[in-house]
mmCIF file of the C-alpha atoms, coordinates in Angstrom:
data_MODEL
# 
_entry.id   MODEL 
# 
loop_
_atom_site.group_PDB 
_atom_site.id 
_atom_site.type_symbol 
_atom_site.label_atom_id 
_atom_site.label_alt_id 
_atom_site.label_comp_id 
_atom_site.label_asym_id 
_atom_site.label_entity_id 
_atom_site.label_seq_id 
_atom_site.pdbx_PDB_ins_code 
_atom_site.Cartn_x 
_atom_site.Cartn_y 
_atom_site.Cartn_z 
_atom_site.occupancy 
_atom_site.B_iso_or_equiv 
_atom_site.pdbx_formal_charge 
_atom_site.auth_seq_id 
_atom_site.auth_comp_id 
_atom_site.auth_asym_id 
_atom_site.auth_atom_id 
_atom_site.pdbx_PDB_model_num 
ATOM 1   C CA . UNK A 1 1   ? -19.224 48.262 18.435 1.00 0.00 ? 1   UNK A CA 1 
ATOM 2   C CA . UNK A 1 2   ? -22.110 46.955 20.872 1.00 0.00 ? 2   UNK A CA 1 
ATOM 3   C CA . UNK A 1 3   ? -21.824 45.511 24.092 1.00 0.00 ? 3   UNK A CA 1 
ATOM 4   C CA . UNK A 1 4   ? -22.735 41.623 22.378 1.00 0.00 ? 4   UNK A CA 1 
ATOM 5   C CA . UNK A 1 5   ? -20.229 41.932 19.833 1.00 0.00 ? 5   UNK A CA 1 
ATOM 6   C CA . UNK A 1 6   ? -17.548 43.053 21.777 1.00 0.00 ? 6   UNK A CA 1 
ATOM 7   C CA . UNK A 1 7   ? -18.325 40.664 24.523 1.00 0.00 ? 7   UNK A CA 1 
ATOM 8   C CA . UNK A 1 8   ? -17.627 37.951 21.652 1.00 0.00 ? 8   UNK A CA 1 
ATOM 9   C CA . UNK A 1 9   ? -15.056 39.375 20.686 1.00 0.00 ? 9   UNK A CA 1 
ATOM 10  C CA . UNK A 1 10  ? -12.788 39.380 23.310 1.00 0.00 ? 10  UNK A CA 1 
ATOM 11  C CA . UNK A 1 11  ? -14.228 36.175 25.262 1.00 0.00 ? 11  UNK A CA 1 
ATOM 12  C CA . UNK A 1 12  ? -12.818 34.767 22.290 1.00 0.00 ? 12  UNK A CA 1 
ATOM 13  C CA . UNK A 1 13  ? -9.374  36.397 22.314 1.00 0.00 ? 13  UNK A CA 1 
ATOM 14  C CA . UNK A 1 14  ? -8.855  35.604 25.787 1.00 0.00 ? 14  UNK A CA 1 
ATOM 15  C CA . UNK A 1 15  ? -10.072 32.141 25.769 1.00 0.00 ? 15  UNK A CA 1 
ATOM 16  C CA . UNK A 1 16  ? -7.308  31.681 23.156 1.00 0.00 ? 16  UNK A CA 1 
ATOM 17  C CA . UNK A 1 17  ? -4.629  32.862 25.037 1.00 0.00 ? 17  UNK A CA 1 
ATOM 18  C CA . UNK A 1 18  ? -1.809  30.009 26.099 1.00 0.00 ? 18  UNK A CA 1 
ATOM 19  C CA . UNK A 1 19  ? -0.814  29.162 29.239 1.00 0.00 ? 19  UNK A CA 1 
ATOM 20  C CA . UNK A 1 20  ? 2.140   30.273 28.740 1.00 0.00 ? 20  UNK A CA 1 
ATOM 21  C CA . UNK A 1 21  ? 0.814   34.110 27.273 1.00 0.00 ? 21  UNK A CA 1 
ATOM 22  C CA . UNK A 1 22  ? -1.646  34.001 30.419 1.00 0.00 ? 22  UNK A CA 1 
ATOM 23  C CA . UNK A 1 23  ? 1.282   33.381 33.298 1.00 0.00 ? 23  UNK A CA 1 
ATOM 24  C CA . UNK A 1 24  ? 3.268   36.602 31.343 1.00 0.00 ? 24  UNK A CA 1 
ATOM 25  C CA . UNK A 1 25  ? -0.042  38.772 31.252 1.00 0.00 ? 25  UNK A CA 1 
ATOM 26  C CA . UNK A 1 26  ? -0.394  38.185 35.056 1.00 0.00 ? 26  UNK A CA 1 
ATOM 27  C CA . UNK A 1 27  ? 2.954   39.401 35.754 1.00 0.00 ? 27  UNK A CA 1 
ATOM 28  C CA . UNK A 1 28  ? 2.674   42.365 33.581 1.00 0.00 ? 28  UNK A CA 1 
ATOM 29  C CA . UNK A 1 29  ? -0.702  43.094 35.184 1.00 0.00 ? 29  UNK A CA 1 
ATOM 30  C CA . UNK A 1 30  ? 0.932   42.329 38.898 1.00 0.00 ? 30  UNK A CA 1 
ATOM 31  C CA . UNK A 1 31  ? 3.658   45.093 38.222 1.00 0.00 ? 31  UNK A CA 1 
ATOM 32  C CA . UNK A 1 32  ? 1.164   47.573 37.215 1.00 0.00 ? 32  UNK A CA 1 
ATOM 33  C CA . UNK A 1 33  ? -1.013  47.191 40.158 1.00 0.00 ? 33  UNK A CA 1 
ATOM 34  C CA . UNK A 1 34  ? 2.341   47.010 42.307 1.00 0.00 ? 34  UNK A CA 1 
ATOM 35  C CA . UNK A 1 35  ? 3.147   50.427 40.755 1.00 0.00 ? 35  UNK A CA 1 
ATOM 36  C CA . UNK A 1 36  ? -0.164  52.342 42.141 1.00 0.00 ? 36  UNK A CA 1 
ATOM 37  C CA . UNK A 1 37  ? 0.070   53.762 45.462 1.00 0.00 ? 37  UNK A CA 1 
ATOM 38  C CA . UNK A 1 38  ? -2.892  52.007 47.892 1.00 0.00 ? 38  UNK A CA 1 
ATOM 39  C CA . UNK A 1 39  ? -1.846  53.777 50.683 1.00 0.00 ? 39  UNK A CA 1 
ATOM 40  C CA . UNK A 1 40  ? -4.767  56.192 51.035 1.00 0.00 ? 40  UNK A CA 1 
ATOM 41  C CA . UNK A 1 41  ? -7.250  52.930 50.537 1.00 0.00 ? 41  UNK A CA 1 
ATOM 42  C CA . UNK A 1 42  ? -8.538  51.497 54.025 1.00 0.00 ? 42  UNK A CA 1 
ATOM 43  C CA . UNK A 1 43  ? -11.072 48.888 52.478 1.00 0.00 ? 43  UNK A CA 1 
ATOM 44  C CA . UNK A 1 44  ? -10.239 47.268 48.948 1.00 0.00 ? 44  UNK A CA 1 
ATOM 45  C CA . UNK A 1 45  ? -12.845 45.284 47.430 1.00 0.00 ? 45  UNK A CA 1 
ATOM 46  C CA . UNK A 1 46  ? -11.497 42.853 44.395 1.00 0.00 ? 46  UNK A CA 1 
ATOM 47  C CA . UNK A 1 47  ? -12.824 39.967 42.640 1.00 0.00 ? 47  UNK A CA 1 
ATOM 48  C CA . UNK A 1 48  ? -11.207 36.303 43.056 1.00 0.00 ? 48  UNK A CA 1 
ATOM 49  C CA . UNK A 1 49  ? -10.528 34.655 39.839 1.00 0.00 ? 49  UNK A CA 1 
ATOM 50  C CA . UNK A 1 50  ? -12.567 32.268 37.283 1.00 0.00 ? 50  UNK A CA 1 
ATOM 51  C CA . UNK A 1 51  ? -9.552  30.131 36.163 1.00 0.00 ? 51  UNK A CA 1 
ATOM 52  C CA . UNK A 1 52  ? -11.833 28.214 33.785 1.00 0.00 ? 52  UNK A CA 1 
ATOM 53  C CA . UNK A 1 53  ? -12.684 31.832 31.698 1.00 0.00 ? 53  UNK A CA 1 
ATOM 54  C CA . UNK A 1 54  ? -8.854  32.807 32.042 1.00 0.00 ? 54  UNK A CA 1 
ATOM 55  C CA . UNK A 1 55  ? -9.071  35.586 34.120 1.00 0.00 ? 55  UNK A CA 1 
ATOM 56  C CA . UNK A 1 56  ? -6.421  37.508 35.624 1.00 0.00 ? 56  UNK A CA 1 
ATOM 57  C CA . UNK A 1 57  ? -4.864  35.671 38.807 1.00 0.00 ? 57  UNK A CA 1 
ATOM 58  C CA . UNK A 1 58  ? -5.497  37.945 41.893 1.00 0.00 ? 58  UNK A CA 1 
ATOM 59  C CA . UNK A 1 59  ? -3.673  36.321 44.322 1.00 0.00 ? 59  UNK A CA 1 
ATOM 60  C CA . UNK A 1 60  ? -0.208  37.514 43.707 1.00 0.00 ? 60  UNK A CA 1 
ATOM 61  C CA . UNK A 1 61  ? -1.720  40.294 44.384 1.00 0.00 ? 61  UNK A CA 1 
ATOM 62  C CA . UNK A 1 62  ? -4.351  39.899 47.324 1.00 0.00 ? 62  UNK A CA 1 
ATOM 63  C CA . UNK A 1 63  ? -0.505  38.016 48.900 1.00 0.00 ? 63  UNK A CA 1 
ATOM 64  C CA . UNK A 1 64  ? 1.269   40.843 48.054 1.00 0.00 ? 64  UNK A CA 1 
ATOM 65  C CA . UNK A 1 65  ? -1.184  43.248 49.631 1.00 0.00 ? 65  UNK A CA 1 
ATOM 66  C CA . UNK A 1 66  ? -1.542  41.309 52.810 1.00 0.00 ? 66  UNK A CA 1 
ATOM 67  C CA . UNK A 1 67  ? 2.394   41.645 52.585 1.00 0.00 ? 67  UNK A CA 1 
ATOM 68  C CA . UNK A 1 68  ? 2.998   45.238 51.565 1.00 0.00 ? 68  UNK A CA 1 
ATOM 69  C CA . UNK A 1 69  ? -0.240  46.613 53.253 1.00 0.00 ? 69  UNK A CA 1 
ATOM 70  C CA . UNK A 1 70  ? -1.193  44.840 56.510 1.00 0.00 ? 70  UNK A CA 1 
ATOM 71  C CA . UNK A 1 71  ? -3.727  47.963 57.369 1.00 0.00 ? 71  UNK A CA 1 
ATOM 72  C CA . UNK A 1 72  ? -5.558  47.667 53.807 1.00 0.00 ? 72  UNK A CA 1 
ATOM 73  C CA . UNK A 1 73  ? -9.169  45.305 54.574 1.00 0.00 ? 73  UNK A CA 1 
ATOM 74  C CA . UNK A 1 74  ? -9.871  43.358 51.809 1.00 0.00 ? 74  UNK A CA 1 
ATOM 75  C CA . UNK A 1 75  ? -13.086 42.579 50.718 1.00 0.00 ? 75  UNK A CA 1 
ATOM 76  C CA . UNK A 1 76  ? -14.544 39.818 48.236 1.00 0.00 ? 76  UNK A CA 1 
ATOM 77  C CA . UNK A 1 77  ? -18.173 39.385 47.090 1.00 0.00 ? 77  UNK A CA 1 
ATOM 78  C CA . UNK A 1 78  ? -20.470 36.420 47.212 1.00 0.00 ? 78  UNK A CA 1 
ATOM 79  C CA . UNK A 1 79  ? -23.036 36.225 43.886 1.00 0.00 ? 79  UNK A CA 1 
ATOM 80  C CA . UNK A 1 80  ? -26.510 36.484 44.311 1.00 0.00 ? 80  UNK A CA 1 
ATOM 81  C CA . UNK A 1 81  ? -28.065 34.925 40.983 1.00 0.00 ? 81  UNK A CA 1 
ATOM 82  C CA . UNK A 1 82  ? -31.578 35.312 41.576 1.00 0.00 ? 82  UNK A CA 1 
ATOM 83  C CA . UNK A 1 83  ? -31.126 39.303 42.499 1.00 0.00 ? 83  UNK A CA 1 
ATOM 84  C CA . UNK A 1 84  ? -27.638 39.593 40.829 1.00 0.00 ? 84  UNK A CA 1 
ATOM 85  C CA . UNK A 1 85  ? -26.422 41.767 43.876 1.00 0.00 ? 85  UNK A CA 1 
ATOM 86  C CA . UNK A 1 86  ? -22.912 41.113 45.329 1.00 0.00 ? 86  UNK A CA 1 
ATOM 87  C CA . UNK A 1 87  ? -22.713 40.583 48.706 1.00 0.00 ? 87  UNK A CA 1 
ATOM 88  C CA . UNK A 1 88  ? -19.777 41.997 50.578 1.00 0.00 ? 88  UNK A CA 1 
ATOM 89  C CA . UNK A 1 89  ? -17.090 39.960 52.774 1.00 0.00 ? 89  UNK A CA 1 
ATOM 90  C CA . UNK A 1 90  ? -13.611 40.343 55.047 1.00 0.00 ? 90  UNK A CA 1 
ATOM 91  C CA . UNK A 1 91  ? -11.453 38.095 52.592 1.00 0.00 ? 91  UNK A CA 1 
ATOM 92  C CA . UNK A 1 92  ? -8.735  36.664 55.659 1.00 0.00 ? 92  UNK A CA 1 
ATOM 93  C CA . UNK A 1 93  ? -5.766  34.874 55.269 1.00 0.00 ? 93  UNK A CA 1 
ATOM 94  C CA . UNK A 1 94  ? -6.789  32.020 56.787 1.00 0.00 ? 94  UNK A CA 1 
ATOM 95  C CA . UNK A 1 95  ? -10.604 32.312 55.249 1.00 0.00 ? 95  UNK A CA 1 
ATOM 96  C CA . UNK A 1 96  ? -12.136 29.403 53.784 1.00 0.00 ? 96  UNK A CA 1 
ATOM 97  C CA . UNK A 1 97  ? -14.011 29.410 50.369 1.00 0.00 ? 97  UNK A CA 1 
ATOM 98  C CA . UNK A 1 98  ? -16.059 27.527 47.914 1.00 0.00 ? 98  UNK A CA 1 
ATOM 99  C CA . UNK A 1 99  ? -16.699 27.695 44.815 1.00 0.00 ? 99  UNK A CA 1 
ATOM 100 C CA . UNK A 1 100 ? -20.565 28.754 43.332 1.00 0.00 ? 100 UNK A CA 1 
ATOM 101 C CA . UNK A 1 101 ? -22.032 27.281 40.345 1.00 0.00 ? 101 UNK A CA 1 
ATOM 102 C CA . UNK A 1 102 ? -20.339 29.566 38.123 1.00 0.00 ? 102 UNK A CA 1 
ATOM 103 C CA . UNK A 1 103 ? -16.714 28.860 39.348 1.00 0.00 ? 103 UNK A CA 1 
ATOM 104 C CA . UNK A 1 104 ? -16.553 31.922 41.449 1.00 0.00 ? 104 UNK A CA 1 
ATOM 105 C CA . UNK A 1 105 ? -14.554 31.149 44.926 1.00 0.00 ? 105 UNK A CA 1 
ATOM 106 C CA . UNK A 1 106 ? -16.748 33.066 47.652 1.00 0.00 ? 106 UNK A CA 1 
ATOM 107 C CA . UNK A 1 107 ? -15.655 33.159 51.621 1.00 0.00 ? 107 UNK A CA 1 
ATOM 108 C CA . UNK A 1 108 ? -17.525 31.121 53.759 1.00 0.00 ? 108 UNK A CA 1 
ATOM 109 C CA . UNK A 1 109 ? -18.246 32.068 57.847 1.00 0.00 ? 109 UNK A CA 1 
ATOM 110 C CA . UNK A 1 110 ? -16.892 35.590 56.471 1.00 0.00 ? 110 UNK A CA 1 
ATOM 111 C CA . UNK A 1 111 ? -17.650 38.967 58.103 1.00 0.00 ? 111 UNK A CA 1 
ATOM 112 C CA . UNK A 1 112 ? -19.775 40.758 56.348 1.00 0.00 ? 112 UNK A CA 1 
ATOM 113 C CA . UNK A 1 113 ? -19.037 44.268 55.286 1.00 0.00 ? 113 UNK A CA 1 
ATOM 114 C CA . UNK A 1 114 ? -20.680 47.497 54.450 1.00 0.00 ? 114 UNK A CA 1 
ATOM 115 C CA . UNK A 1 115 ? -20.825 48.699 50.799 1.00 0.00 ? 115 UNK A CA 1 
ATOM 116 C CA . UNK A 1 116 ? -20.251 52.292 52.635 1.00 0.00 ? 116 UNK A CA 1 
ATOM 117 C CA . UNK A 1 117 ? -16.946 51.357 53.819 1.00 0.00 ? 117 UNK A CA 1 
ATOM 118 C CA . UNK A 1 118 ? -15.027 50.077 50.417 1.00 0.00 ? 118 UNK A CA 1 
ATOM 119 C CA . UNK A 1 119 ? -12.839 52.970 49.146 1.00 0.00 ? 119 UNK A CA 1 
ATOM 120 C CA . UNK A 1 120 ? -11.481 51.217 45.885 1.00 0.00 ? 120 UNK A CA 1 
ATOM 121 C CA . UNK A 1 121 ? -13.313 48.409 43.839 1.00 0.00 ? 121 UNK A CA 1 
ATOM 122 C CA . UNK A 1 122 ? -11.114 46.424 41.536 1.00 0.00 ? 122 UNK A CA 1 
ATOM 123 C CA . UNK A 1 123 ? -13.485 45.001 38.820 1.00 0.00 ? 123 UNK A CA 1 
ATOM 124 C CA . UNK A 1 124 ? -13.380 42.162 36.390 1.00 0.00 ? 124 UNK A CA 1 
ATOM 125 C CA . UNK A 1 125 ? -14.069 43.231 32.665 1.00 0.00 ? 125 UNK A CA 1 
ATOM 126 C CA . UNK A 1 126 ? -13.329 41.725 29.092 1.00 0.00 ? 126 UNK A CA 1 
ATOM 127 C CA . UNK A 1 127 ? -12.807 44.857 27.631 1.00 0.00 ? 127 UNK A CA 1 
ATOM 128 C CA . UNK A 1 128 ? -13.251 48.582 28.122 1.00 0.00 ? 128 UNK A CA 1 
ATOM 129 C CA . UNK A 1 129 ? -13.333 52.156 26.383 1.00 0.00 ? 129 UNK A CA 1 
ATOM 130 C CA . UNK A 1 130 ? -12.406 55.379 26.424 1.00 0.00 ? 130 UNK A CA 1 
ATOM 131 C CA . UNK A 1 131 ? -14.672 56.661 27.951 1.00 0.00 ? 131 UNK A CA 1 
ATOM 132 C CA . UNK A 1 132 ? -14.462 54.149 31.376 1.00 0.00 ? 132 UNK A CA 1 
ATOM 133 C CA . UNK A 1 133 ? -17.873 51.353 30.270 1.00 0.00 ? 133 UNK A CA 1 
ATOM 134 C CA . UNK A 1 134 ? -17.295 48.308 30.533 1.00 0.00 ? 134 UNK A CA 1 
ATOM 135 C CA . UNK A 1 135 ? -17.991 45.070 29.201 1.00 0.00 ? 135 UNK A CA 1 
ATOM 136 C CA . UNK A 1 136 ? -18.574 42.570 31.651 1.00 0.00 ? 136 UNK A CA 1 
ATOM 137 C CA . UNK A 1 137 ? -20.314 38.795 31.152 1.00 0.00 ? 137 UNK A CA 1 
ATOM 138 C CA . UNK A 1 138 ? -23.838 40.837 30.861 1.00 0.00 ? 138 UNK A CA 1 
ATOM 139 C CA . UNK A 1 139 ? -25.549 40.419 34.027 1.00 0.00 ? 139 UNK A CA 1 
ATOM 140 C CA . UNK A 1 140 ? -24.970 43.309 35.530 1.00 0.00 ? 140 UNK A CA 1 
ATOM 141 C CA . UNK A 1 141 ? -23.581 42.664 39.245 1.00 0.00 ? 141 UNK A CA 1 
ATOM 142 C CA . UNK A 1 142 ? -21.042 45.005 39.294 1.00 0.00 ? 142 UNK A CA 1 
ATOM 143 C CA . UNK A 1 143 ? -22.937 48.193 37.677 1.00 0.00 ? 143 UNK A CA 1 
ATOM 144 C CA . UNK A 1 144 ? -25.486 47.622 40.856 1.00 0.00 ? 144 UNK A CA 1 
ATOM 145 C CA . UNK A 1 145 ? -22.825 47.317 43.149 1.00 0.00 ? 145 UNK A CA 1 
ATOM 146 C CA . UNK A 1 146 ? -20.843 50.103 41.713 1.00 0.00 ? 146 UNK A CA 1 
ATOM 147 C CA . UNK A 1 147 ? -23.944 51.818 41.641 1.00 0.00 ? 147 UNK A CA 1 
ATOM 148 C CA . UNK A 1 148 ? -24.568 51.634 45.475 1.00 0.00 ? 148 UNK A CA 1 
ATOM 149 C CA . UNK A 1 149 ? -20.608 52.769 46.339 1.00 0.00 ? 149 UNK A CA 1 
ATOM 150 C CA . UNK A 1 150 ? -19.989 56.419 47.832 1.00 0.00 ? 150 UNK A CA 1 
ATOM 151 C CA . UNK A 1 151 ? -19.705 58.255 45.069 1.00 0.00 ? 151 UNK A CA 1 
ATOM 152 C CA . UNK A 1 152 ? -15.879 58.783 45.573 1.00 0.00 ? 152 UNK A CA 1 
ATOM 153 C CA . UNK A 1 153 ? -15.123 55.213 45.570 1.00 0.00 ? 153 UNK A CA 1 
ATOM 154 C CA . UNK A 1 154 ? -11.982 54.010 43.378 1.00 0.00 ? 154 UNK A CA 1 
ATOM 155 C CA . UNK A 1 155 ? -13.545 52.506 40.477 1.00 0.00 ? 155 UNK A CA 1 
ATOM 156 C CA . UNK A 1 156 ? -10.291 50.401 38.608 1.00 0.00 ? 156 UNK A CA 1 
ATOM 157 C CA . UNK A 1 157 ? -10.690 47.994 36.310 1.00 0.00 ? 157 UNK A CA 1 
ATOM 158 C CA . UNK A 1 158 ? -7.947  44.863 35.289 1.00 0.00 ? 158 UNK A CA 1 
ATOM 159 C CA . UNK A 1 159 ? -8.118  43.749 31.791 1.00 0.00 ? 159 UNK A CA 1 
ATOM 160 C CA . UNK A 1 160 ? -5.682  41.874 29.240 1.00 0.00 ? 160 UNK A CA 1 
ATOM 161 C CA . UNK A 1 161 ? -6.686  44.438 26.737 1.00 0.00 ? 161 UNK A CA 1 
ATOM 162 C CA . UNK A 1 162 ? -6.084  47.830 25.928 1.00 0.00 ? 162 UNK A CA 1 
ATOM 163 C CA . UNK A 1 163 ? -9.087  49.891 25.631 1.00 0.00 ? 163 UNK A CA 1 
ATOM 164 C CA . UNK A 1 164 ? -11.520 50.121 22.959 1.00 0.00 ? 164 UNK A CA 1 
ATOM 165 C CA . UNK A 1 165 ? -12.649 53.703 20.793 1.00 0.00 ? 165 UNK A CA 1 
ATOM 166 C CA . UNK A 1 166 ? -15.755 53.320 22.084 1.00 0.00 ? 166 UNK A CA 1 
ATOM 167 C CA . UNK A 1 167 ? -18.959 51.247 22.945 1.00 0.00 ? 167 UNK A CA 1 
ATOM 168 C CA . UNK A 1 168 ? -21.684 52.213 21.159 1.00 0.00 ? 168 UNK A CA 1 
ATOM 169 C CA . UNK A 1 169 ? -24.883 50.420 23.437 1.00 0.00 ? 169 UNK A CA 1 
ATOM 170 C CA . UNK A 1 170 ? -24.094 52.080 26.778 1.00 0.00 ? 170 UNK A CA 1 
ATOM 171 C CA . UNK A 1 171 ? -27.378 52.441 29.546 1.00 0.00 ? 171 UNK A CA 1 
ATOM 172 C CA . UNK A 1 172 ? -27.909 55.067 32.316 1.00 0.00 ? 172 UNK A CA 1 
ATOM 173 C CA . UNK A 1 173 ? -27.579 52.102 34.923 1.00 0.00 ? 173 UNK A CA 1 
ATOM 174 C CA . UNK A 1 174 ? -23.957 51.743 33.165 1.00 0.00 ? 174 UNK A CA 1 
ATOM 175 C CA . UNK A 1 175 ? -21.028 52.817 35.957 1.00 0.00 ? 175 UNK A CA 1 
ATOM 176 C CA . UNK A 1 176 ? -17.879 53.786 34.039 1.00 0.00 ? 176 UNK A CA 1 
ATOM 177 C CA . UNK A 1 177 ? -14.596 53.167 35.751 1.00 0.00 ? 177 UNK A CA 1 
ATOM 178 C CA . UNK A 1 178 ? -11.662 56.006 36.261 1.00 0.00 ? 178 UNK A CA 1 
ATOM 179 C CA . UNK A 1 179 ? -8.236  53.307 35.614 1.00 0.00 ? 179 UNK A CA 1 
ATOM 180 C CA . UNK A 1 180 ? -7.531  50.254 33.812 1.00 0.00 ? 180 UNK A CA 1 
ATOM 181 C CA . UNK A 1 181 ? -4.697  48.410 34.986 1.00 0.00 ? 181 UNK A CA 1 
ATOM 182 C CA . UNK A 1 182 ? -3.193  46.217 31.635 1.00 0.00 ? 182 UNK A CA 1 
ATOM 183 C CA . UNK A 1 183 ? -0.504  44.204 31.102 1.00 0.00 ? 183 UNK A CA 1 
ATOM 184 C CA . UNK A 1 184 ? 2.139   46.988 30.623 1.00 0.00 ? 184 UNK A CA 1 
ATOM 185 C CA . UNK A 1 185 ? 0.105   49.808 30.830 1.00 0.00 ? 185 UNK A CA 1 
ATOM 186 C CA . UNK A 1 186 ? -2.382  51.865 32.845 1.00 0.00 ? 186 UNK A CA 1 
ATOM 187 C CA . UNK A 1 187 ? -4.751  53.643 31.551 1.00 0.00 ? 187 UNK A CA 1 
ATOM 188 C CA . UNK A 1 188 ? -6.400  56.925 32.636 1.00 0.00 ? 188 UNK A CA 1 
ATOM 189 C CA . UNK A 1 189 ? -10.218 56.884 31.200 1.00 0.00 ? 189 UNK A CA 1 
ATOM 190 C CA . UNK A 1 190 ? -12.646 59.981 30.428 1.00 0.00 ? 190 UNK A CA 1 
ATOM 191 C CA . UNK A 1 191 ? -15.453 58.696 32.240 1.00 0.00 ? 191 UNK A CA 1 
# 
């Protein structure tokens, strides 16, 4: 299938998840990422949460991190919708944030922070394949940012959904990712 279709596809499936389904998704999802070993990761860059498209809830996580890794640096973006670049930020404890047109919480007064210096990325996706490409919400903010990484950065992915055979429409600019942490399960793609 192509990019559009699957993007559909599973915007749909996930918008008709439950409350109920979404709070026992999370928790699946929270062990798996509890089960990887972040030790060797100094700077951790994730995305904070759209609750209104019924993504997964980070913080759990981002709390247990601050809890179970005191040395890790995490790092949350701010959207730029007229370049669509990410910019990088310290995400503190204590940090305030606000919420851009889109829903997306961003840091305010944050330190800024080098894309050279994340060693892991934790993207948002709908849905994935085999082969690491992802489907995102089409705008292409994370294939740029991936796309300026080291090359050994961590490229992870968090998704409600197993991956897919295949996506059919994939571009050069595409950056695939290496692990896709699911409720249950996590996977170990080609790309």
């Amino acid at each position: 299938m192509k990019k559009q279709e699957l993007r559909e596809i599973y915007k749909a499936r996930r918008n008709g998840l439950t409350a109920e389904q979404l709070t026992l998704l999370d928790e699946q999802l929270l062990e798996q990422l509890q089960q990887y070993d972040w030790s060797a990761v100094r700077y951790l860059h994730l995305y904070l949460s759209i609750e209104k498209f019924k993504e997964f809830n980070t913080w759990p996580f981002i709390k247990w991190i601050w809890q179970q890794y005191p040395e890790i640096t995490l790092v949350t973006s701010k959207s730029d919708f007229e370049t669509h670049q990410l910019h990088h930020y310290r995400l503190e404890k204590d940090g305030k944030l606000l919420s851009n047109s889109w829903g997306i919480p961003e840091p305010i007064d944050a330190e800024e922070v080098a894309v050279e210096l994340i060693d892991a990325v934790l993207t948002p996706l709908l849905v994935v394949d085999q082969h690491g490409n992802r489907v995102g919400y089409g705008k292409g903010f994370y294939d740029r940012f991936l796309a300026n990484c080291r090359p050994n950065v961590l490229k992870f992915g968090i998704s409600y959904f197993e991956p897919v055979p295949l996506i059919e429409d994939v571009n050069e600019w595409d950056v695939a990712i290496s692990r896709l942490f699911t409720p249950g399960k996590t996977f170990y793609l080609e790309g």
